[in-house]
C-alpha positions in Angstrom: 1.7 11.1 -8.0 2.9 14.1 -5.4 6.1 13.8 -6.6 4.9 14.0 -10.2 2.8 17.5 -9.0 5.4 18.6 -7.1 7.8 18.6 -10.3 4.8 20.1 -12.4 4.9 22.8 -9.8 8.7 22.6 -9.8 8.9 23.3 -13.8 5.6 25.8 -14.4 8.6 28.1 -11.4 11.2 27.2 -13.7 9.8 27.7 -17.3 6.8 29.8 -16.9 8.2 31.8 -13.5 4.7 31.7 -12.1 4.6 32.3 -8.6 5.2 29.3 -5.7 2.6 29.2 -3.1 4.3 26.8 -0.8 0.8 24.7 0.2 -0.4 24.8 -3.0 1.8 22.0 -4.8 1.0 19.7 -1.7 -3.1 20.3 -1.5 -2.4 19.8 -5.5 -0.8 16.8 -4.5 -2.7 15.1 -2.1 -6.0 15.6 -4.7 -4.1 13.9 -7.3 -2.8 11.2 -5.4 -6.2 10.3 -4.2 -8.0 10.4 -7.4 -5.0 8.1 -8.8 -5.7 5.4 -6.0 -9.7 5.4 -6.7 -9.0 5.3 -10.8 -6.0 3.1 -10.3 -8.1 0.5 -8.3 -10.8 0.8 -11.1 -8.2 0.4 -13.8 -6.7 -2.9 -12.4 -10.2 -4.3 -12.0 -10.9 -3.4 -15.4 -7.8 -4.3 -17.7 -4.7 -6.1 -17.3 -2.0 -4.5 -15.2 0.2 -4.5 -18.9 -0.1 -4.9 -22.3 1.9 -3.5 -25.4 0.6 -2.4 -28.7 0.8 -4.8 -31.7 3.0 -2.8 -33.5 4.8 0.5 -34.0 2.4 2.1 -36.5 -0.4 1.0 -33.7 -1.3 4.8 -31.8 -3.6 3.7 -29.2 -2.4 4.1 -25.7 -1.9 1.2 -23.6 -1.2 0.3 -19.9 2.3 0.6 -18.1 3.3 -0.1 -14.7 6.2 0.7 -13.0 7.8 -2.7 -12.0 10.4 -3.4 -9.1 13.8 -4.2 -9.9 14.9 -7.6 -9.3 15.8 -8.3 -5.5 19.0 -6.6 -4.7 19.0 -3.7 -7.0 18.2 -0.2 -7.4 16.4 1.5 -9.7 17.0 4.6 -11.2 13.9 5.8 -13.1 15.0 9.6 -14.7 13.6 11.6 -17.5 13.6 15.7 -18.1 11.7 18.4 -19.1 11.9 20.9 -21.9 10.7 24.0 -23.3 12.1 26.2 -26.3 15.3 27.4 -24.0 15.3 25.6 -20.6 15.8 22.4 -19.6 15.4 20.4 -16.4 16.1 17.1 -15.6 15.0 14.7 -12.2 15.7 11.4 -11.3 13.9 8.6 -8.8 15.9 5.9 -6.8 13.9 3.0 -5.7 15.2 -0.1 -3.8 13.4 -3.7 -4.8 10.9 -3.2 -2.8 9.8 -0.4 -4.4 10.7 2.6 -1.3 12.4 5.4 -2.7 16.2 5.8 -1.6 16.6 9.3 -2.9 14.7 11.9 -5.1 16.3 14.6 -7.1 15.4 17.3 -9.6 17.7 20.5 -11.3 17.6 22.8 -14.1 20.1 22.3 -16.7 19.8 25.7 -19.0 20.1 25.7 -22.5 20.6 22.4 -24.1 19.2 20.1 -26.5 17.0 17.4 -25.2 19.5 14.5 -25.8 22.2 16.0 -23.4 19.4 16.7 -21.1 18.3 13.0 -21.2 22.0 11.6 -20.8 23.0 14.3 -18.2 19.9 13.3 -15.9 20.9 9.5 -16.5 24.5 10.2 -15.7 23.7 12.1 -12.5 21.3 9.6 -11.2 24.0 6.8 -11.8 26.6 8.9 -10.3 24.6 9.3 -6.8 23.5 5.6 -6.7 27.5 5.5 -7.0 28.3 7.6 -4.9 25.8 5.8 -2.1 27.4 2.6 -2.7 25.6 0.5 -5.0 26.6 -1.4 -7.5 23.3 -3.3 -9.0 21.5 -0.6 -10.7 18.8 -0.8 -13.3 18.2 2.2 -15.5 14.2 3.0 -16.4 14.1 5.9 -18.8 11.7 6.6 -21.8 14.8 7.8 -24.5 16.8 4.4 -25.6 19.8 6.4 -26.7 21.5 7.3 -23.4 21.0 4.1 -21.4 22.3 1.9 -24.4 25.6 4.1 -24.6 25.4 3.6 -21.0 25.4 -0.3 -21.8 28.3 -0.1 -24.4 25.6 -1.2 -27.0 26.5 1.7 -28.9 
């Protein structure tokens, strides 16, 4: 959750060149991340930790959790961010425990959200790489890019 406000703050610099107050993001933070520990504690006692729509045409929102990688991988969670000509892109590396190895976010200019997608992917596997891992599972929300990363394509 800090990390998440920290990229909100991150992006409203980037795409809406509102002024940083360096505390503000991190009081922003902390507030969120406490209120997500009380609701998340109410959640869990109240519904099941997952569960999946019956179908595709079904557009109620449902519960996801993040889920640890298998013991001895990584994970690279990585997504971006758009707005009608900026793009940013950020990336998470977690070990199977769950701890964060590394966490990165950059602004990739003009470009279509596709390329943003893939770039972020590729530069996330690049610095798991680069660090020396080799068991690496990819956690994005656009299909497209980690398939083609899978040769399914």
């Amino acid at each position: 959750m800090r990390l998440w406000r920290i990229w909100k703050t991150h992006n409203n610099k980037v795409f809406r060149d509102e002024l940083l107050q360096p505390m503000a993001p991190l009081i922003r933070a902390k507030k969120a991340s406490a209120e997500w520990r009380i609701r998340h504690k109410l959640t869990l006692s109240l519904h099941p930790p997952i569960f999946y729509p019956q179908s595709s045409d079904n557009k109620q929102s449902y519960w996801v959790a993040w889920r640890k990688p298998q013991y001895g991988f990584i994970k690279v969670n990585f997504d971006r961010s758009k707005s009608s000509n900026q793009a940013a892109g950020g990336f998470v590396l977690r070990n199977w425990e769950g701890k964060f190895i590394q966490v990165v976010s950059f602004n990739l200019g003009a470009t279509s959200i596709l390329v943003a997608e893939a770039t972020t992917m590729r530069n996330g596997l690049r610095v798991a790489a680069q660090a020396g891992y080799t068991d690496i599972q990819l956690e994005g929300d656009n299909t497209i890019p980690i398939q083609a990363a899978q040769g399914h394509m």
